[in-house]
SEZA-782879 format. One record per residue (C-alpha): residue in one letter; residue number from 1; chain; x, y, z. Coordinates in nm, 3 decimals, padded with zeros to 5 digits, m for minus. Example, Ala and Ser with C-alpha at 12.3 -4.5 7.8 and 13.67 -1.06 7.14 Angstrom:
<node 'a'; 1; 'A'; <01.230; m00.450; 00.780>>;
<node 's'; 2; 'A'; <01.367; m00.106; 00.714>>;
END
This chain:
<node 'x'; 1; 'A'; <m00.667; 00.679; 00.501>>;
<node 'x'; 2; 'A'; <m00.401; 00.401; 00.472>>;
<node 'x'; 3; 'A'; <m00.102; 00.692; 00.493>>;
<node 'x'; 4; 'A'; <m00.265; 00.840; 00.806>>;
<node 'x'; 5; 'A'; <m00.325; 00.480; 00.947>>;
<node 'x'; 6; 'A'; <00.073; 00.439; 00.912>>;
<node 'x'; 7; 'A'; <00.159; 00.740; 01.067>>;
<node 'x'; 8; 'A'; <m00.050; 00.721; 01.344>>;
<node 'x'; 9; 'A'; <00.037; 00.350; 01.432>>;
<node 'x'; 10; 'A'; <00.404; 00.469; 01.414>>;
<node 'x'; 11; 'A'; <00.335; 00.748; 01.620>>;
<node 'x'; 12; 'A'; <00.159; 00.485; 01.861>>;
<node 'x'; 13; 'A'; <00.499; 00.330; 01.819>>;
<node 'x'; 14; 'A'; <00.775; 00.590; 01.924>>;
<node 'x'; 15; 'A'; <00.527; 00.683; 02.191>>;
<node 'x'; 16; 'A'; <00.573; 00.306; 02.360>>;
<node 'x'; 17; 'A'; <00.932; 00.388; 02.348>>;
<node 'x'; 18; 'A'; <00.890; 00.681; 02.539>>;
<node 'x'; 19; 'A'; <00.677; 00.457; 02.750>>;
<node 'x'; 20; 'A'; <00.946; 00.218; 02.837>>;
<node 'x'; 21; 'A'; <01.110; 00.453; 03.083>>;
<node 'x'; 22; 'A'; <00.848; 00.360; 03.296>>;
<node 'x'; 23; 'A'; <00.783; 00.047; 03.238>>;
<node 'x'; 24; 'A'; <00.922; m00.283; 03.094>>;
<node 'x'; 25; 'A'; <00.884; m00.352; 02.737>>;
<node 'x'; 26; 'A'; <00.683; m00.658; 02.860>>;
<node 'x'; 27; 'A'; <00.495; m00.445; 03.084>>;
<node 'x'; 28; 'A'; <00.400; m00.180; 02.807>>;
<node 'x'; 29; 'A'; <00.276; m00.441; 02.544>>;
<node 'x'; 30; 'A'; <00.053; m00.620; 02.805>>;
<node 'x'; 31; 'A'; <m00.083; m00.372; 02.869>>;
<node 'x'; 32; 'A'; <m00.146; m00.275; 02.521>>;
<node 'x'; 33; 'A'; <m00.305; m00.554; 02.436>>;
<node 'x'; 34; 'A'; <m00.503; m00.580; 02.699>>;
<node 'x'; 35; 'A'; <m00.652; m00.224; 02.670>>;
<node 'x'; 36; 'A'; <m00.737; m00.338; 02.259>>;
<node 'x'; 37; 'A'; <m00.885; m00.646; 02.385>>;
<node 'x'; 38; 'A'; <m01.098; m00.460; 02.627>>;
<node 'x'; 39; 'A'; <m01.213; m00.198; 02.355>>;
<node 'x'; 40; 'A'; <m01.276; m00.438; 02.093>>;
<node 'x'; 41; 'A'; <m01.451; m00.703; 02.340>>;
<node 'x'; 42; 'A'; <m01.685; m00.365; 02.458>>;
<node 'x'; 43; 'A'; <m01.750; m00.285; 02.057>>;
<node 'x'; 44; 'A'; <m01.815; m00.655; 01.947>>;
<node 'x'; 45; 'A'; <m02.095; m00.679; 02.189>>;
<node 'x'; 46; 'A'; <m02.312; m01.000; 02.215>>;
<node 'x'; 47; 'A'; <m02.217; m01.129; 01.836>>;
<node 'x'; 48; 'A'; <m01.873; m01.198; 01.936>>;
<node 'x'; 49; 'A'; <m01.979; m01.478; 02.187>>;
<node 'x'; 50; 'A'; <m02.241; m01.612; 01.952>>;
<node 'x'; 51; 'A'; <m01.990; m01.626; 01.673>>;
<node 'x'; 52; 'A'; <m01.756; m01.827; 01.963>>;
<node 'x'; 53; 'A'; <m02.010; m02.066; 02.041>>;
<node 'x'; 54; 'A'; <m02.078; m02.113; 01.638>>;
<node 'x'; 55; 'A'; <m01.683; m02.203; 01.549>>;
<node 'x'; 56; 'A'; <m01.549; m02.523; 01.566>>;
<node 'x'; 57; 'A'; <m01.314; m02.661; 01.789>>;
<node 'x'; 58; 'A'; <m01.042; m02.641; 01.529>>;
<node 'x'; 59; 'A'; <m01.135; m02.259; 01.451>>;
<node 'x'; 60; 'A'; <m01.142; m02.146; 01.834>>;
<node 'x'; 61; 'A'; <m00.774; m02.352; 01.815>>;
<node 'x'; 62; 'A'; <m00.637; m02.158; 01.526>>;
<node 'x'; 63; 'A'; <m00.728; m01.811; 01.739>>;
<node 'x'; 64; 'A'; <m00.532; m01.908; 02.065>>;
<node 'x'; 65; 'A'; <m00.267; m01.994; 01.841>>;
<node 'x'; 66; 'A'; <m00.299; m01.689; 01.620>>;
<node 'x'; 67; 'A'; <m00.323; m01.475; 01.979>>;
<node 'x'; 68; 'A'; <m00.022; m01.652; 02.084>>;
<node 'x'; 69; 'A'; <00.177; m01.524; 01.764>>;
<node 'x'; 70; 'A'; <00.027; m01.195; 01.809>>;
<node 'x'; 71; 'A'; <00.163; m01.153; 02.122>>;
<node 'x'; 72; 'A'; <00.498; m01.347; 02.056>>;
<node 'x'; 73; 'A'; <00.514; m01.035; 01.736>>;
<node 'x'; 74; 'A'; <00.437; m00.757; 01.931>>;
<node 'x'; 75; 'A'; <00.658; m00.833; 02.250>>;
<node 'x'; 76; 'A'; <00.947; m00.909; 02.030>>;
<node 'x'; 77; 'A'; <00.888; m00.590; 01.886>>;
<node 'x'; 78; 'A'; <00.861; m00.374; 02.145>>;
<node 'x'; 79; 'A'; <01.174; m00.517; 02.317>>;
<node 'x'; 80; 'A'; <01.378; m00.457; 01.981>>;
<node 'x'; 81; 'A'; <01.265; m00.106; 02.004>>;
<node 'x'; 82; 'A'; <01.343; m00.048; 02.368>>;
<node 'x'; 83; 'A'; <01.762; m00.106; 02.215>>;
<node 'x'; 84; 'A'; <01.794; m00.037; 01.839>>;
<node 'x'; 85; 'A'; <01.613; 00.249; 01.644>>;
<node 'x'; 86; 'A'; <01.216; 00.198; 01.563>>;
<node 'x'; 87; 'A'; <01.300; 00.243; 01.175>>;
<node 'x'; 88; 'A'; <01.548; m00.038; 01.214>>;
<node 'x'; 89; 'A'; <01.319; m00.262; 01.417>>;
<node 'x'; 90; 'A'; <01.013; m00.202; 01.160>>;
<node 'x'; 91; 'A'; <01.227; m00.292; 00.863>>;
<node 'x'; 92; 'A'; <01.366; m00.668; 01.011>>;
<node 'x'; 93; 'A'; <01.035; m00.750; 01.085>>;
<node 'x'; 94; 'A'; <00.934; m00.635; 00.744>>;
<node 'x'; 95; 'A'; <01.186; m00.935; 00.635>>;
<node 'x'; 96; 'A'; <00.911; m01.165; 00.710>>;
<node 'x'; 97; 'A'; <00.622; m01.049; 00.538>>;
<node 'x'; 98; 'A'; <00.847; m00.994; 00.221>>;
<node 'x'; 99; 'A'; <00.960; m01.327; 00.291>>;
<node 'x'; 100; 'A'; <00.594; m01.464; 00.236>>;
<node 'x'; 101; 'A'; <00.488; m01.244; m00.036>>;
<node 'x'; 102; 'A'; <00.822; m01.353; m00.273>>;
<node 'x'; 103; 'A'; <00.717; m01.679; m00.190>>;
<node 'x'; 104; 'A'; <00.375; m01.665; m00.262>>;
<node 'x'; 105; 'A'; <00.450; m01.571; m00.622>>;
<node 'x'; 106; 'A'; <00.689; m01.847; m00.705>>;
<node 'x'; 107; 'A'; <00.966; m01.690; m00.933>>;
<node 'x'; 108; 'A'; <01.319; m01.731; m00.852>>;
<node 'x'; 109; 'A'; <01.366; m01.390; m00.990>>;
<node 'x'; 110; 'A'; <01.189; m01.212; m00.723>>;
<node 'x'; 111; 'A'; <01.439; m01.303; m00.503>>;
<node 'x'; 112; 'A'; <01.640; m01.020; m00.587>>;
<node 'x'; 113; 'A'; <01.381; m00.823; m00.374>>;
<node 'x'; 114; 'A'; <01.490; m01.028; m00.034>>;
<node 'x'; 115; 'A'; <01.848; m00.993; m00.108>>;
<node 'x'; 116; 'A'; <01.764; m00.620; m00.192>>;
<node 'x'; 117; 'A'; <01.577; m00.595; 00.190>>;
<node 'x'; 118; 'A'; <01.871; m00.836; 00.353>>;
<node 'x'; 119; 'A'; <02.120; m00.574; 00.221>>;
<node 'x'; 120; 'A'; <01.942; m00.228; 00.338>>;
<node 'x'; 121; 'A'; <01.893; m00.406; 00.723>>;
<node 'x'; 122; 'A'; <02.301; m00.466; 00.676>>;
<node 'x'; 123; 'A'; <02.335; m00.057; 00.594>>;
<node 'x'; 124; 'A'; <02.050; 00.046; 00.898>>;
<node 'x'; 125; 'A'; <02.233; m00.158; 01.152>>;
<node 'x'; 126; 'A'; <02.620; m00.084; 01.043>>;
<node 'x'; 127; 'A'; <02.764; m00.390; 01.196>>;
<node 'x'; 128; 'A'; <03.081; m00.219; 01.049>>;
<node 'x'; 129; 'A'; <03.151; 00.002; 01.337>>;
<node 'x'; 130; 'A'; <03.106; m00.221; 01.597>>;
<node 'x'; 131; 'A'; <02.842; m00.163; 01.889>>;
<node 'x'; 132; 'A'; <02.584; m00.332; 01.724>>;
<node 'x'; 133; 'A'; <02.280; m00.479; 01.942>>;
<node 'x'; 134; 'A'; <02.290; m00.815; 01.890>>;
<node 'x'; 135; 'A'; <02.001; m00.864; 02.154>>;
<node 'x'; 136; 'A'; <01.794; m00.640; 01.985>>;
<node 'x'; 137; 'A'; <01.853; m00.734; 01.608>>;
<node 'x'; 138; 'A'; <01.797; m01.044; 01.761>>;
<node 'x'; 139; 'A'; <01.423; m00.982; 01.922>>;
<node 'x'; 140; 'A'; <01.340; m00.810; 01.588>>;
<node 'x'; 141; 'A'; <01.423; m01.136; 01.413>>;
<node 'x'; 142; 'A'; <01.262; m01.300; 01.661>>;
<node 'x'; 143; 'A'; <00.950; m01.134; 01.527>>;
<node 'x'; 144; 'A'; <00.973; m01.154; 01.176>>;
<node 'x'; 145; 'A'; <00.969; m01.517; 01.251>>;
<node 'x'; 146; 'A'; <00.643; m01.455; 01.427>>;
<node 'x'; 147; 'A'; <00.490; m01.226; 01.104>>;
<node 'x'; 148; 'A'; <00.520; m01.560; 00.944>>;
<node 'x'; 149; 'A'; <00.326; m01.734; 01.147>>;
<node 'x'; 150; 'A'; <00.049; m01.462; 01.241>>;
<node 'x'; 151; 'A'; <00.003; m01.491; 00.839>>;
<node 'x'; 152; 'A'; <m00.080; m01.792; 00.794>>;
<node 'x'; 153; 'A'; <m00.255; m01.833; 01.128>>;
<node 'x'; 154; 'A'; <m00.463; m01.498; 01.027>>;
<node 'x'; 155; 'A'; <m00.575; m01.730; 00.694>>;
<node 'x'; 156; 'A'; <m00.718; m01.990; 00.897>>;
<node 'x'; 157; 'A'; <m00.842; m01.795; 01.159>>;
<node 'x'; 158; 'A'; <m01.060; m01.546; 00.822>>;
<node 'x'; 159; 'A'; <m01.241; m01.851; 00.788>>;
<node 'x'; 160; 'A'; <m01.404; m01.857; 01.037>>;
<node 'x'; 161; 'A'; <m01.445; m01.548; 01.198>>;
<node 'x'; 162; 'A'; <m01.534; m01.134; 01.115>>;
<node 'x'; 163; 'A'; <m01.284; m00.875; 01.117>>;
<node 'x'; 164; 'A'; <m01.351; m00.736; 01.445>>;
<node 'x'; 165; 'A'; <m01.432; m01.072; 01.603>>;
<node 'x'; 166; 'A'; <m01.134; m01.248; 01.509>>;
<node 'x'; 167; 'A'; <m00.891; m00.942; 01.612>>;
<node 'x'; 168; 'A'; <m01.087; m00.886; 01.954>>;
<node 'x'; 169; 'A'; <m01.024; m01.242; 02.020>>;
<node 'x'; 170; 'A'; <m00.677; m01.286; 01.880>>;
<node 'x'; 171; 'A'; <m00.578; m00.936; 02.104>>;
<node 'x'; 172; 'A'; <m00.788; m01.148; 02.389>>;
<node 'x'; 173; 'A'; <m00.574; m01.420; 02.401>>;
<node 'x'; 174; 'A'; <m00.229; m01.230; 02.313>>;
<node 'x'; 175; 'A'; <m00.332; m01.018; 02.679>>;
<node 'x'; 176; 'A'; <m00.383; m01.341; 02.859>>;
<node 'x'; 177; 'A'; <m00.067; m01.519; 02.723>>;
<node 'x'; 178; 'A'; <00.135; m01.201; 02.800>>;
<node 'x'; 179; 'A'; <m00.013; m01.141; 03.170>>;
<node 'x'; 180; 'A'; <00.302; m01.355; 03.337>>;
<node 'x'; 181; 'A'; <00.555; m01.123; 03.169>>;
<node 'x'; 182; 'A'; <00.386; m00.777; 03.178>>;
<node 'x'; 183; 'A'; <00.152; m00.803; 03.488>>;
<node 'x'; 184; 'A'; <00.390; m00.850; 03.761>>;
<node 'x'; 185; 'A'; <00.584; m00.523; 03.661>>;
<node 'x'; 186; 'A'; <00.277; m00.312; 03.695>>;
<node 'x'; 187; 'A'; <00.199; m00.517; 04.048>>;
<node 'x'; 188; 'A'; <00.534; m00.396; 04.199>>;
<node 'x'; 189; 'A'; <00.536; m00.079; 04.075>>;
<node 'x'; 190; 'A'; <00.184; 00.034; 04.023>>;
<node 'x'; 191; 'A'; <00.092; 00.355; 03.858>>;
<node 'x'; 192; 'A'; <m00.164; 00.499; 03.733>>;
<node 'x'; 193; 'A'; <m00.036; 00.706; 03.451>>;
<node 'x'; 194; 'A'; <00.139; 00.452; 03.248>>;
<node 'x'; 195; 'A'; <m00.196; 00.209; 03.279>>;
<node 'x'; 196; 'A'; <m00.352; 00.584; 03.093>>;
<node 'x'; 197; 'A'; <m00.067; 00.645; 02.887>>;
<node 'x'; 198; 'A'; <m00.100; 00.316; 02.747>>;
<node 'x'; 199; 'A'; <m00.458; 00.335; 02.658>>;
<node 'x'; 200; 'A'; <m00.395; 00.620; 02.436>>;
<node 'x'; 201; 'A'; <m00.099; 00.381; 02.243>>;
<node 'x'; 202; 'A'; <m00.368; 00.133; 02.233>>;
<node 'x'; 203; 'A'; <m00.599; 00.411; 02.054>>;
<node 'x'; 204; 'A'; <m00.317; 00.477; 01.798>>;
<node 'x'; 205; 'A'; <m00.229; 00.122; 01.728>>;
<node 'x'; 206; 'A'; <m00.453; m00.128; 01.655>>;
<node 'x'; 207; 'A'; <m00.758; 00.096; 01.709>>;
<node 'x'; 208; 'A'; <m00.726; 00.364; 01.469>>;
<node 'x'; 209; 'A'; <m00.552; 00.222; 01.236>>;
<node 'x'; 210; 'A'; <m00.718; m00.076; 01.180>>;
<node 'x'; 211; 'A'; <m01.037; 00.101; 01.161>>;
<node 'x'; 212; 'A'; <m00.888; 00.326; 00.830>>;
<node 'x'; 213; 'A'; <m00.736; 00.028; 00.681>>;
<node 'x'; 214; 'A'; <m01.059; m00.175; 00.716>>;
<node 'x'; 215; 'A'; <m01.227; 00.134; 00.510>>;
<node 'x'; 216; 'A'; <m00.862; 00.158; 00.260>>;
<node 'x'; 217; 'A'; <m00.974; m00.208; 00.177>>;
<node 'x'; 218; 'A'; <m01.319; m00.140; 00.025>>;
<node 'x'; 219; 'A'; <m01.129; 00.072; m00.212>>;
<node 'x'; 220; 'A'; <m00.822; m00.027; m00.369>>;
<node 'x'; 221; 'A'; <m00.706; m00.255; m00.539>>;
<node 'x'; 222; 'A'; <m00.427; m00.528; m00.400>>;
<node 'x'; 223; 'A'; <m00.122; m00.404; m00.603>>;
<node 'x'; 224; 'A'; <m00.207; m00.030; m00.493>>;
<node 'x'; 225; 'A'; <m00.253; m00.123; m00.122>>;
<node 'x'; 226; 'A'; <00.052; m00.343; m00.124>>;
<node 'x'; 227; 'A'; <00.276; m00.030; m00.240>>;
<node 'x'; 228; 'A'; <00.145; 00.208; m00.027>>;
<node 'x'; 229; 'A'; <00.199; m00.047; 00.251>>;
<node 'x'; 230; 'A'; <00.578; m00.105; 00.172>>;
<node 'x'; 231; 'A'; <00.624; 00.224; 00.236>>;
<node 'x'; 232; 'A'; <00.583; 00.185; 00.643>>;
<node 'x'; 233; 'A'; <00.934; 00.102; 00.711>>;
<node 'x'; 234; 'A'; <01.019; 00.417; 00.582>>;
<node 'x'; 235; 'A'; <00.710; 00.564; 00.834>>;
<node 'x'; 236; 'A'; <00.881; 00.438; 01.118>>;
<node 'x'; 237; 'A'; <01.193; 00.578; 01.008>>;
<node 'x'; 238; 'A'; <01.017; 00.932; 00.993>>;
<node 'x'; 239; 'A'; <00.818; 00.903; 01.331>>;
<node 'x'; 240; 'A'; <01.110; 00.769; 01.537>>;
<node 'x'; 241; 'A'; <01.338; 01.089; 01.394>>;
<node 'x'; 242; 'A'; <01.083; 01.311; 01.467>>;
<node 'x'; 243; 'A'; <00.893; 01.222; 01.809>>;
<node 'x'; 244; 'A'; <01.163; 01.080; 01.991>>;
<node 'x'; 245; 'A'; <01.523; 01.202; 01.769>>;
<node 'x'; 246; 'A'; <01.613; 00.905; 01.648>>;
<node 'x'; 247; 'A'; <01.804; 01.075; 01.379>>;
<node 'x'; 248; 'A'; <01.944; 00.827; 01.137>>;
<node 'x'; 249; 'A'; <02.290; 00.836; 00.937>>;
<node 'x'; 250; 'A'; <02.342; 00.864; 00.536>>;
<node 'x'; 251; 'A'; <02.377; 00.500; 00.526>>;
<node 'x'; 252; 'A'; <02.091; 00.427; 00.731>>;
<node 'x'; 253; 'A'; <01.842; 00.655; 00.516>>;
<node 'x'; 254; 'A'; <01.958; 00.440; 00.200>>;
<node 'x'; 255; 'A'; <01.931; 00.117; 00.326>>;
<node 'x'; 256; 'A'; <01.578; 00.233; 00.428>>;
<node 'x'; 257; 'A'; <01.540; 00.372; 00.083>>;
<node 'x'; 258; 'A'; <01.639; m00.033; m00.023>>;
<node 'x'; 259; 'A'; <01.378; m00.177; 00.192>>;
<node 'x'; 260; 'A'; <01.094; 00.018; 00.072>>;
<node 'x'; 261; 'A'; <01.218; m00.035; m00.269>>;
<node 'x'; 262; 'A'; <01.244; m00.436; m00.253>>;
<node 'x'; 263; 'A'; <00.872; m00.405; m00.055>>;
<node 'x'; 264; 'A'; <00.727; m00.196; m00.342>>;
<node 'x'; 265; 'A'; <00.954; m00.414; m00.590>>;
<node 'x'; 266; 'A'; <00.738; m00.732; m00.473>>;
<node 'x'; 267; 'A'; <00.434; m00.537; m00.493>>;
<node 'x'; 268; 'A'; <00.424; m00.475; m00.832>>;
<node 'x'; 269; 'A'; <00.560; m00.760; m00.911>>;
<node 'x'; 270; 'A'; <00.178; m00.918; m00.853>>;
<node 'x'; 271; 'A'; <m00.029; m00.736; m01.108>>;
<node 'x'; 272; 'A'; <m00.353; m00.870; m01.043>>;
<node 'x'; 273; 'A'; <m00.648; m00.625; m01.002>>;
<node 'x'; 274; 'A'; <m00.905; m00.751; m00.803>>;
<node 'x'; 275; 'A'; <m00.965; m00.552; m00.491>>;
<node 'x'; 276; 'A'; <m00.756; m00.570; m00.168>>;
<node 'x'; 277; 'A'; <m01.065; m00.721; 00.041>>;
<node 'x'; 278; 'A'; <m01.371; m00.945; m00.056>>;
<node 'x'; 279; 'A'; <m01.761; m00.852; 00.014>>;
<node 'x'; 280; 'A'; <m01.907; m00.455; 00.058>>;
<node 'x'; 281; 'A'; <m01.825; m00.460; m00.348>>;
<node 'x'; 282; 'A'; <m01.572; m00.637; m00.441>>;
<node 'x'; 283; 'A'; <m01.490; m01.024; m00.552>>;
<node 'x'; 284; 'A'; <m01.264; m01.237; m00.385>>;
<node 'x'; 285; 'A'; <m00.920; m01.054; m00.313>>;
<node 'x'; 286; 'A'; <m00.572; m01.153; m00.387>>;
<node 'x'; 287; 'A'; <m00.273; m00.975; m00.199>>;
<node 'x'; 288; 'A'; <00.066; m00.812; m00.238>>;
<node 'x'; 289; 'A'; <00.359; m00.768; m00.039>>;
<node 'x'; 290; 'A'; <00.205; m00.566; 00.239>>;
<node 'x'; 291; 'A'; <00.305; m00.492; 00.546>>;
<node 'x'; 292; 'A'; <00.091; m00.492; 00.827>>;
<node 'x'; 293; 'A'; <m00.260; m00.603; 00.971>>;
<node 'x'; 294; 'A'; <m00.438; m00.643; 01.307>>;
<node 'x'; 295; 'A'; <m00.737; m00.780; 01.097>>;
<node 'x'; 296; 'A'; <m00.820; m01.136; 01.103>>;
<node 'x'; 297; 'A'; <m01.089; m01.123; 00.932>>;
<node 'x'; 298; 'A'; <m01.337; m01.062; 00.604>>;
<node 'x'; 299; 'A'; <m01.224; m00.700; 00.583>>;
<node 'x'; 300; 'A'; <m00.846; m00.833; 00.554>>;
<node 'x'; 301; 'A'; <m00.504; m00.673; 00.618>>;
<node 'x'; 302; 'A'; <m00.186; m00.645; 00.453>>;
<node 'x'; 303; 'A'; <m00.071; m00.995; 00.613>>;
<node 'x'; 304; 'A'; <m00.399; m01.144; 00.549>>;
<node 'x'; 305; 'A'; <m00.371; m01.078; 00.183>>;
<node 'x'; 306; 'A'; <m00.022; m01.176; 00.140>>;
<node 'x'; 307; 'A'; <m00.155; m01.514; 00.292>>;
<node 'x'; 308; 'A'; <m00.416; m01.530; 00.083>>;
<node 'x'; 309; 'A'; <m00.195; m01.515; m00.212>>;
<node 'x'; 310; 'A'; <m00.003; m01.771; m00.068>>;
END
């Protein structure tokens, strides 16, 4: 379940690339975002507004904030994508998460795993030969940046709020903070089959997948999820090659290969065994160096349990 959940939120991925032809990048996400907040809002039903009125002031807080990092990560992303390869893009913002889950586990010697990541980016992007994107390596820094943030924000925000609840929200808030970027393309230029094209993205990624990772959860444990997770860079290598040719060169495939390596280095670097997510049989969980989530809630993500580590 977690390998198809990767493939099809890459495959949600290369399609938004596609999708930028006609439309912004800004454009694109909003609308994204806005079709998963619609969806989820629909399946919370009435529990999501009692759960609102419940939280504190300092909880409802934490999930503008967290929505505000969810869209800051997903915009950057998308406009990274729109100029360097998706395989490249995926594995910069991976920097962050690895970032967190090194330092979550406090020994110098893991380290080696960053420098091993830093050093695989250097062989995907080639600054060597010149042409490099410097705008888009930028946005994709821009959004590891923002992975570190949505993980510690997605801590806060578990406390107080379910899975679906605290994502619905989060994705609520990211659509509203992205409406003065993404609307005013689709008001100029209306149509009809981008608004449908992106519905179907928004089906592929967060919807599907976080519905098979929230399942994953309930049955491995944190080290095993955290290695299967560090292999997603390498996903999004595979899905932009094959849906929209992104072929990559010798050098790129090995610094991929150095990525996925320093992701499932730090992953196994955390031996514990306790489950990947609490409740629906299983204690507290701990985390790994995992890779992605849309889940701010008890049924956890990759982030969440890298922040719960930390």
């Amino acid at each position: 379940m977690l390998l198809v959940g990767m493939f099809t939120l890459h495959t949600g991925s290369a399609l938004a690339v596609l999708a930028f032809d006609h439309g912004s990048p800004a454009t694109v996400t909003w609308l994204r975002l806005t079709w998963a907040a619609l969806l989820l809002l629909a399946f919370s039903g009435r529990s999501l507004w009692r759960a609102v009125r419940e939280a504190s002031w300092r909880e409802r807080g934490s999930v503008v904030i967290l929505g505000t990092a969810s869209a800051g990560m997903m915009v950057f992303y998308s406009e990274a994508t729109a100029r360097i390869e998706l395989g490249t893009a995926t594995a910069i913002e991976f920097i962050g998460t690895l970032v967190v889950a090194v330092a979550a586990m406090r020994r110098r010697r893991e380290l080696v795993w960053i420098a091993a990541a830093v050093v695989g980016v250097l062989c995907l992007t080639r600054p060597w030969q010149g042409g490099l994107d410097l705008v888009g390596v930028g946005f994709a820094l821009a959004g590891a940046a923002c992975v570190v943030f949505y993980i510690v924000l997605t801590q806060r925000v578990g406390a107080g709020f379910g899975a679906v609840h605290g994502l619905a929200l989060a994705m609520g808030v990211g659509s509203i903070v992205l409406a003065p970027l993404g609307a005013p393309g689709l008001i100029a230029a209306p149509s009809l089959d981008l608004v449908l094209f992106t519905l179907l993205i928004a089906l592929l990624f967060p919807m599907v997948p976080f519905l098979l990772e929230m399942v994953a959860l309930q049955r491995m444990g944190r080290t095993a999820y955290s290695t299967f997770s560090s292999l997603e860079p390498g996903v999004a290598l595979l899905m932009g090659t094959v849906l929209i040719g992104q072929a990559p060169a010798a050098v790129q495939v090995a610094g991929m290969a150095l990525v996925v390596v320093a992701g499932i280095g730090a992953a196994r670097g955390d031996r514990g065994r306790r489950p990947a997510a609490p409740g629906r049989g299983g204690p507290p969980r701990g985390s790994g160096g995992g890779v992605r989530s849309a889940d701010p809630g008890r049924s956890g993500s990759a982030r969440e349990a890298v922040a719960r580590e930390a």
